[in-house]
PLY file of the C-alpha trace (Angstrom):
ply
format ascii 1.0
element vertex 451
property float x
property float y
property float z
element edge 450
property int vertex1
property int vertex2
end_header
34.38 8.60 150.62
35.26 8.08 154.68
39.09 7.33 152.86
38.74 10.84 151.27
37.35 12.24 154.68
40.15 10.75 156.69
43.10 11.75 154.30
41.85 14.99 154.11
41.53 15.49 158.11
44.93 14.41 158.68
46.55 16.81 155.98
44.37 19.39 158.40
46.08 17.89 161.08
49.72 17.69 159.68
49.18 21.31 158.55
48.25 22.57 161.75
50.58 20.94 163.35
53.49 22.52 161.21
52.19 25.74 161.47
51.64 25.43 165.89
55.49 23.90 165.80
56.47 26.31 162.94
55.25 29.33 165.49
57.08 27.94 168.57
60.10 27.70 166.98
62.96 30.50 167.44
62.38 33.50 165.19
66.41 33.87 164.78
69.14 31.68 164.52
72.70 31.99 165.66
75.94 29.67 165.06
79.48 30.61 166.07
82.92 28.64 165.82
86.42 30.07 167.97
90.25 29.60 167.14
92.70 30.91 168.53
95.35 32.59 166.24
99.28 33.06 167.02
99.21 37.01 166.05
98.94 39.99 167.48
95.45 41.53 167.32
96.04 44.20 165.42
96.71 41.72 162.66
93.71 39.96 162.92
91.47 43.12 163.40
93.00 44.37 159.68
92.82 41.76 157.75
88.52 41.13 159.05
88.36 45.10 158.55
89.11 45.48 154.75
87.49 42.32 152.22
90.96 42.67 150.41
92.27 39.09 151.42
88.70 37.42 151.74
89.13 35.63 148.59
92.03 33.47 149.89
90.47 32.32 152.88
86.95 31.95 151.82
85.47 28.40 151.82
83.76 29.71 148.27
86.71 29.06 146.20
86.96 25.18 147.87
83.49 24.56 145.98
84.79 26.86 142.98
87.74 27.92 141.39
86.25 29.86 138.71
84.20 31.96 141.71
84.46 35.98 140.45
85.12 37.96 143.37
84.79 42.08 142.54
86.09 44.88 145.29
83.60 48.42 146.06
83.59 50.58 148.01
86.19 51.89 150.81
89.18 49.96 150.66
89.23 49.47 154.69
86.82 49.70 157.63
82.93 50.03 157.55
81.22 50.51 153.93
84.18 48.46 152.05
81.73 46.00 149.94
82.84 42.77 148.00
80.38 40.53 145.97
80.58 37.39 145.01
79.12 35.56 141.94
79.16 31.44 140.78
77.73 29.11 138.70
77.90 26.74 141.38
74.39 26.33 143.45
76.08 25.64 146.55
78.27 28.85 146.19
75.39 31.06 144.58
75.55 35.05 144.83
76.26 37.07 147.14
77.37 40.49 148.85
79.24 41.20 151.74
79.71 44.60 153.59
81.59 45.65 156.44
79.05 47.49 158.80
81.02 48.17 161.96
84.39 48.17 163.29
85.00 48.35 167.43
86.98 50.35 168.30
88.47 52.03 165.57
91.69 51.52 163.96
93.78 53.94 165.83
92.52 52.28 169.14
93.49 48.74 168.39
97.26 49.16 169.78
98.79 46.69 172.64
96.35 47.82 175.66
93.34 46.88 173.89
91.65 43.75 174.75
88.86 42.99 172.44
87.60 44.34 169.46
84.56 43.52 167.22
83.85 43.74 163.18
80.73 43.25 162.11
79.70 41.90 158.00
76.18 42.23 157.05
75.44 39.08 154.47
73.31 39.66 151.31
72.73 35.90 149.79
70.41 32.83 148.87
70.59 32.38 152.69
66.67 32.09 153.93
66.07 35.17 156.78
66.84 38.40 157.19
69.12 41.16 158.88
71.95 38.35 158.56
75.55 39.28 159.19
78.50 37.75 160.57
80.23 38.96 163.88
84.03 38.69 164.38
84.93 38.89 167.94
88.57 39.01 168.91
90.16 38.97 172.08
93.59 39.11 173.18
94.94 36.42 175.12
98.52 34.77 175.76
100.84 35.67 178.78
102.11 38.44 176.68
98.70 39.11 174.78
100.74 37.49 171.60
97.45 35.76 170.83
94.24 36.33 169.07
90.98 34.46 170.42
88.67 34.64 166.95
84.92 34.59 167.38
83.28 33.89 164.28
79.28 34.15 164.20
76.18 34.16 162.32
72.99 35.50 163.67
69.62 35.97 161.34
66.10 36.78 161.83
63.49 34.79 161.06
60.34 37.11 162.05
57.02 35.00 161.38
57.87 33.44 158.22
57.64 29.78 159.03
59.70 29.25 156.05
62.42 30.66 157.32
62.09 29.49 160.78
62.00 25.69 159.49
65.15 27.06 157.77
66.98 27.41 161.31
67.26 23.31 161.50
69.97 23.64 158.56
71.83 26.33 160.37
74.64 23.95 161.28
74.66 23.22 157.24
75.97 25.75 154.65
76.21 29.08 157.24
78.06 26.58 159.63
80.72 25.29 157.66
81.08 28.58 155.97
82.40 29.93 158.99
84.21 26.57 159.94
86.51 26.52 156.90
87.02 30.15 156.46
88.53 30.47 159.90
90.66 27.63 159.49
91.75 29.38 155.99
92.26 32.58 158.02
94.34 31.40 160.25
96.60 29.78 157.14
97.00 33.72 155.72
97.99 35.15 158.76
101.05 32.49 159.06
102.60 34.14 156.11
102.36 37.67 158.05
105.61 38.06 160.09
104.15 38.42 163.65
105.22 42.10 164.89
103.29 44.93 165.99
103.08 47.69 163.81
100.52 49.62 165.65
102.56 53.13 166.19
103.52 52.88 162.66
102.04 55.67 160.53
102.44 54.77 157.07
101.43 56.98 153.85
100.75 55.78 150.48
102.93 58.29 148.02
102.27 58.56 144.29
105.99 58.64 143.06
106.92 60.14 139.84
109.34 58.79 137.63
112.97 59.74 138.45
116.31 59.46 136.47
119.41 57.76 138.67
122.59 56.78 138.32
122.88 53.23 140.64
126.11 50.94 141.93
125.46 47.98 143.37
127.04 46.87 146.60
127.27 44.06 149.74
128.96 43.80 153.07
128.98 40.92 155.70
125.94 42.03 158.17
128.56 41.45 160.78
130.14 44.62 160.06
127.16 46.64 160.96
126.86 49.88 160.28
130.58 51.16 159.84
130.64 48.91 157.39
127.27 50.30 155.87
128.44 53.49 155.84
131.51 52.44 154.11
130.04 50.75 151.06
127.53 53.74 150.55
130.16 56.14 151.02
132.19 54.33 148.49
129.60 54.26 145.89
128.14 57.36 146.22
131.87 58.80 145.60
131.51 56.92 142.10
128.21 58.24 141.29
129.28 61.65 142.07
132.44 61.05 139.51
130.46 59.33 137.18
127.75 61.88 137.10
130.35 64.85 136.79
131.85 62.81 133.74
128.07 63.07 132.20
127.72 66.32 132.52
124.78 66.02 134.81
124.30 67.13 138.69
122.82 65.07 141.66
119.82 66.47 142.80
118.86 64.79 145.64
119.67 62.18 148.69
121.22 59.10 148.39
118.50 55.72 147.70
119.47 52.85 149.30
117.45 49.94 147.13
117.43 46.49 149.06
118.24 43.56 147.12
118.53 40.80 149.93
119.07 41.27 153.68
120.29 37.75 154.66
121.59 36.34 157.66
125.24 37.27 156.75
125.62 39.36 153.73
123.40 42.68 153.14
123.35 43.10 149.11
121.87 46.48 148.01
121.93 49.21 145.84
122.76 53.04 145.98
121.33 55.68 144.05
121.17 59.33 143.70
118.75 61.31 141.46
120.43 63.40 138.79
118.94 66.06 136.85
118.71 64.92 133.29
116.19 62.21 131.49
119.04 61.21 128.96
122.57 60.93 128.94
125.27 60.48 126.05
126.88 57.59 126.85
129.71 55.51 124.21
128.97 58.53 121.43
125.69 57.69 121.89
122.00 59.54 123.63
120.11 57.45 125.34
116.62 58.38 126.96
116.47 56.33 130.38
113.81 53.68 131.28
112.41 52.11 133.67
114.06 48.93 134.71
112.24 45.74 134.06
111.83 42.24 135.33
115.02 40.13 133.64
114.43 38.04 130.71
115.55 34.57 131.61
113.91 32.47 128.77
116.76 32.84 126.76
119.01 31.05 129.82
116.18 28.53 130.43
116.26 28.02 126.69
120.16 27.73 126.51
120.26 25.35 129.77
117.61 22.99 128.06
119.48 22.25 124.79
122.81 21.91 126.60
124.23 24.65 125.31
126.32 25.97 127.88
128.22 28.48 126.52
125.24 30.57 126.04
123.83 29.70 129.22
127.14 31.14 131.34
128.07 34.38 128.96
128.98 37.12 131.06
126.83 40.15 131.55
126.81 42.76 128.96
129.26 45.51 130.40
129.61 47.73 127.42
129.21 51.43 128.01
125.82 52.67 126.15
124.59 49.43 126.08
121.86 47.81 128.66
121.83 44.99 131.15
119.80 42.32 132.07
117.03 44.57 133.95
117.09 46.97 130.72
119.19 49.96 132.73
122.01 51.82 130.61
125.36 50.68 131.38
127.40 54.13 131.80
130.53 52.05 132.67
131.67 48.29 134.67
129.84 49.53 137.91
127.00 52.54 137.24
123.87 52.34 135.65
121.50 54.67 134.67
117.71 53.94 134.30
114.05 55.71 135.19
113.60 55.30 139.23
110.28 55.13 140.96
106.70 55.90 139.10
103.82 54.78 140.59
102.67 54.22 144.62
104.44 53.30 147.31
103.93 52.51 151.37
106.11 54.60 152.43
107.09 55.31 156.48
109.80 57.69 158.42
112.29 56.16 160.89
114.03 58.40 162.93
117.53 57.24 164.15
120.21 55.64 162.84
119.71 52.84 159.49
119.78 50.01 161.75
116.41 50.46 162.55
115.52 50.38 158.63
115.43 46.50 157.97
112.78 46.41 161.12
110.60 49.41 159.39
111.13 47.30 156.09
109.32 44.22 158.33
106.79 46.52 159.51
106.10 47.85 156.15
105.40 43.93 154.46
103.53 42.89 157.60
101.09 46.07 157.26
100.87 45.69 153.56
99.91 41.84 154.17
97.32 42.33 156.35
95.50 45.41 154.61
95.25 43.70 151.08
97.90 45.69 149.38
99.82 44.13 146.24
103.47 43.90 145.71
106.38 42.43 144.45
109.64 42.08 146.03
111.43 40.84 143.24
110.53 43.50 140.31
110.13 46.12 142.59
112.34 46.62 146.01
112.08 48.18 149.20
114.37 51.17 149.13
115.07 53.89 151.92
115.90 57.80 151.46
117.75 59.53 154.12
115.99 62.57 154.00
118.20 64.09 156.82
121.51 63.47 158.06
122.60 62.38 161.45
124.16 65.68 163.27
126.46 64.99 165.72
129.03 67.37 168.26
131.33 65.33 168.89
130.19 62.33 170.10
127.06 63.33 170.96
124.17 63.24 168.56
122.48 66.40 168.13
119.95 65.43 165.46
118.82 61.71 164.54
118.90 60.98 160.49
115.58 60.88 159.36
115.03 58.10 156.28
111.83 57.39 154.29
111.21 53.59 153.75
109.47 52.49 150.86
107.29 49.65 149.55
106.42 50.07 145.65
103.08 48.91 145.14
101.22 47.22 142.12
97.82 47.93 143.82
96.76 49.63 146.55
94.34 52.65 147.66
94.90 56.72 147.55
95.00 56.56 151.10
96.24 54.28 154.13
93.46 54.52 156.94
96.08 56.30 159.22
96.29 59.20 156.27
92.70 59.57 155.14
92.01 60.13 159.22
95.29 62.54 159.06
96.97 61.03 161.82
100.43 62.62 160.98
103.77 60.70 160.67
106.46 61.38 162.91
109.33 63.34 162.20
112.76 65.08 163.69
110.04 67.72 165.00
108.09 66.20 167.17
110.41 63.23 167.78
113.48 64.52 170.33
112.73 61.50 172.92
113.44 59.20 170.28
116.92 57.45 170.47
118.86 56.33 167.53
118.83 52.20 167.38
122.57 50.77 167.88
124.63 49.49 165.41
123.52 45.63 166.72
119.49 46.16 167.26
116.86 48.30 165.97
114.44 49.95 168.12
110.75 49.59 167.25
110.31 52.26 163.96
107.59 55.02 165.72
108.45 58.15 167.14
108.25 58.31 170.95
105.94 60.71 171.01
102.07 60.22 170.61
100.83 60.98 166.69
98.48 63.41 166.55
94.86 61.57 166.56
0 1
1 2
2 3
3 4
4 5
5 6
6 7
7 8
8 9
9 10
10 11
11 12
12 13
13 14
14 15
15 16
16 17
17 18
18 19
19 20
20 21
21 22
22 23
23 24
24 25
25 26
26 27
27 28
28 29
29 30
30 31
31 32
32 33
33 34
34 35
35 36
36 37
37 38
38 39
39 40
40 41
41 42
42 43
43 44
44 45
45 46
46 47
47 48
48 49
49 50
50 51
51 52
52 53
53 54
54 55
55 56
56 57
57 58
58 59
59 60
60 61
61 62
62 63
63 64
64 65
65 66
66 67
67 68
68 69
69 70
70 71
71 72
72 73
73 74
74 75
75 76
76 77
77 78
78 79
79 80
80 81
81 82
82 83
83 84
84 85
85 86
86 87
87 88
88 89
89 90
90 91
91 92
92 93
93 94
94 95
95 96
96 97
97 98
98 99
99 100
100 101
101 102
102 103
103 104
104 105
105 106
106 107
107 108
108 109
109 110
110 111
111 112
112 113
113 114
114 115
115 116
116 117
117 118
118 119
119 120
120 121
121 122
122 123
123 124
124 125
125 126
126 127
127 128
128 129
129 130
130 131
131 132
132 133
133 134
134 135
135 136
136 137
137 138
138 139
139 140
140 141
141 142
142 143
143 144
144 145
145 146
146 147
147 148
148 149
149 150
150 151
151 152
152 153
153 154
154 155
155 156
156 157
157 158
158 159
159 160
160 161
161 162
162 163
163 164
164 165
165 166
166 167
167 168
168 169
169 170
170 171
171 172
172 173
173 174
174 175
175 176
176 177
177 178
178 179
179 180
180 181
181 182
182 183
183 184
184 185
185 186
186 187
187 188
188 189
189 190
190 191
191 192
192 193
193 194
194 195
195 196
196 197
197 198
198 199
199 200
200 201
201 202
202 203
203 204
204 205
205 206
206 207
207 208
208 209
209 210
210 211
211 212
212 213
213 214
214 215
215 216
216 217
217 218
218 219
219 220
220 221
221 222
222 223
223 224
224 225
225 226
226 227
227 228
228 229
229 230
230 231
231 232
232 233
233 234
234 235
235 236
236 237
237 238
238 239
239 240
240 241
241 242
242 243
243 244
244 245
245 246
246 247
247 248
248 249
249 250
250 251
251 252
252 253
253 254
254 255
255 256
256 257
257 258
258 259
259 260
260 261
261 262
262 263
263 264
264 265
265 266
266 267
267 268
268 269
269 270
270 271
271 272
272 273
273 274
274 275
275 276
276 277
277 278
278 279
279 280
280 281
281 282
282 283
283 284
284 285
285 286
286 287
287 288
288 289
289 290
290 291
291 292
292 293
293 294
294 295
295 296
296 297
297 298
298 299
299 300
300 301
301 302
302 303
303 304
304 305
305 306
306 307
307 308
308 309
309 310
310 311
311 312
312 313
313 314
314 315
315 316
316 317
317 318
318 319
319 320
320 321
321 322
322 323
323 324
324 325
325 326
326 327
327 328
328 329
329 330
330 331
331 332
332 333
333 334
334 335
335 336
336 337
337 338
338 339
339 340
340 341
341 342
342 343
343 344
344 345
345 346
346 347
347 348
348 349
349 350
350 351
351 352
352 353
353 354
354 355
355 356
356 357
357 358
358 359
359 360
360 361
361 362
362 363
363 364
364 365
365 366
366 367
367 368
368 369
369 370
370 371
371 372
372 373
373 374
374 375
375 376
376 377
377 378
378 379
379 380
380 381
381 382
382 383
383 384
384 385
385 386
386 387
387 388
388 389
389 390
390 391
391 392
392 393
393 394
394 395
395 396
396 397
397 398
398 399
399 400
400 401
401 402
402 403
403 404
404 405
405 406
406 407
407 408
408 409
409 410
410 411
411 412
412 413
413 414
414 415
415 416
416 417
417 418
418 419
419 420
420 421
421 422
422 423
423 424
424 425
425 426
426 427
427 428
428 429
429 430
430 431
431 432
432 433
433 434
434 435
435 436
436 437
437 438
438 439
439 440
440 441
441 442
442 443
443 444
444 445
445 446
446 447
447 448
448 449
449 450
């Protein structure tokens, strides 16, 4: 019975004991890990500020592959909500949601020094009011680098539960933040490091558009004379091949980038006609769109050694169709459905050497906000929506183009246009200077957007 007595006092004692300890110990918790990041902060600030890209540096799908990750909703900034849900204990369920974003946007250009997003946690995590803080700060000679702050903070309140829970902070919420940061870091190498912060880009819901295309290349070396010779050239046989169909252009030349190498520029030049169909070899065809080549049939040839098949030439035959399913009008125009769907699109003001650096801006934005694409099926083209005006040798009006990235997913609205900060344009632009034929000046008007 004095066993009994004794056992029982010192689970009394032991109890006590974990409660006294229990109440002394911190009612919240907080764990934080830094790297520093070679990109510019805007970078870093857009890719924390939408959930878009969360899935690829997440330390979730390390423990799971099979991890379902599903988007609500904004698409960027504060109230843009992604949940998370597993099979996998250690990876559980979960919600995240973007509560606060500081400063906004639109003040996150080179002058800015720090900045702060803010995710409020909902998982199997004991505690409450969690959330993760992102602090970045810019740092490097030239502010090139990002300082990223990565926190946790909860409160415990009086549950002792959840306080004992603090002594396993530097467990699951601790290398949660420890691997996703190093996983960040790994996404924002493939961004090419520019600033894009006076870039005002639009997301456009192109319709479908007929064409007639020739394809073309120069040696980069010949810069823009050179440029302006090859589209000149082609647009002279559109305009001859078009008058042969019986069809008018109806719009600006398209410039549709294929590769823009170190040496040779290969692209494409369109202009928009007016009809959907065209009789071409005795024969009316209703246009297209193009489509991703076929190459099984080459990959088929190459692996049973018959190389014949493997090198025929191209189909050239007028009324017929090539590779990427466009109507062959004759050896160097095709015909086929343009556009359809939505597109980052920007302005450049000045002269089309200062395209290819808009193109860069475009990807780089596009990259960081979450935004799908694909080079390959779908290419950047440019539409010079204005000519250059010149008096001589003086240029009284810059050439205004439209740059454009088609998209396979991305929101109704770029942050920049749902807060209707307006693009610039030959308006409000006159301090601008065209870029030489040798550089390209940074893609933004002069002249302050309207906030």
């Amino acid at each position: 019975m004095m066993r009994v007595l004794e056992f029982i006092v010192a689970l009394i004692i032991v109890a006590v004991a974990a409660v006294v300890v229990g109440v002394v110990m911190p009612g919240s918790g907080h764990v934080e890990r830094s790297v520093v990041i070679g990109k510019d902060m805007r970078q870093v600030y857009d890719v924390v500020n939408n959930l878009r890209r969360f899935p690829e540096y997440s330390v979730q799908r390390e423990y799971d592959r099979n991890v379902k990750f599903d988007f609500s909703g904004k698409a960027y900034g504060p109230g843009a909500e992604l949940t998370w849900s597993s099979s996998d204990d250690k990876v559980g369920n979960g919600k995240l949601t973007i509560a606060s974003a500081d400063p906004s946007f639109d003040k996150v250009d080179s002058t800015a020094k720090k900045s702060s997003v803010v995710w409020n946690v909902d998982n199997d995590w004991h505690g409450n009011d969690k959330h993760f803080t992102l602090d970045l700060e810019r740092q490097g000679s030239r502010g090139q680098l990002t300082k990223v702050t990565w926190s946790y903070d909860v409160d415990y309140g009086f549950n002792l539960i959840n306080r004992y829970s603090n002594l396993y902070i530097h467990g699951d919420p601790d290398s949660f933040i420890q691997f996703s940061l190093n996983n960040l870091q790994n996404v924002l190498a493939s961004v090419q490091n520019v600033d894009y912060t006076k870039l005002i880009p639009y997301i456009d819901q192109t319709q479908p558009t007929p064409v007639l295309l020739v394809s073309s290349s120069i040696e980069r070396k010949g810069g823009l004379e050179a440029l302006n010779d090859a589209t000149d050239k082609a647009v002279a046989q559109i305009q001859a091949a078009a008058k042969k169909l019986g069809v008018n252009v109806v719009g600006p030349r398209i410039i549709y980038t294929t590769n823009y190498g170190d040496q040779t520029y290969t692209f494409d030049v369109a202009m928009p006609i007016s009809a959907t169909s065209l009789t071409v070899g005795g024969q009316t065809v209703e246009l297209a769109a193009a489509k991703s080549p076929d190459l099984s049939g080459a990959a088929s040839a190459s692996s049973s050694g018959d190389a014949a098949a493997s090198t025929a030439p191209a189909d050239t035959t007028p009324g017929g169709h090539d590779r990427f399913g466009r109507l062959i009008v004759d050896n160097d125009v095709r015909a086929f459905l343009a556009f359809g769907g939505p597109a980052l699109k920007a302005v450049w003001n000045g002269t089309a050497a200062g395209v290819p650096q808009t193109r860069d801006l475009l990807k780089a934005y596009a990259l960081t906000h979450g935004y799908k694409f694909d080079e390959v099926v779908n290419r950047f083209y440019d539409i010079q929506a204005k000519p250059e005006v010149k008096q001589g040798d003086e240029v009284k009006q810059y050439a205004e183009f439209d740059v454009y990235l088609p998209l396979s997913w991305g929101p109704d609205q770029t942050p920049e246009q749902e807060a209707g900060i307006k693009p610039p344009s030959l308006d409000d632009s006159s301090e601008q200077a065209p870029a030489s034929a040798g550089t390209a000046a940074a893609p933004a008007s002069a002249s302050s957007a309207a906030k």
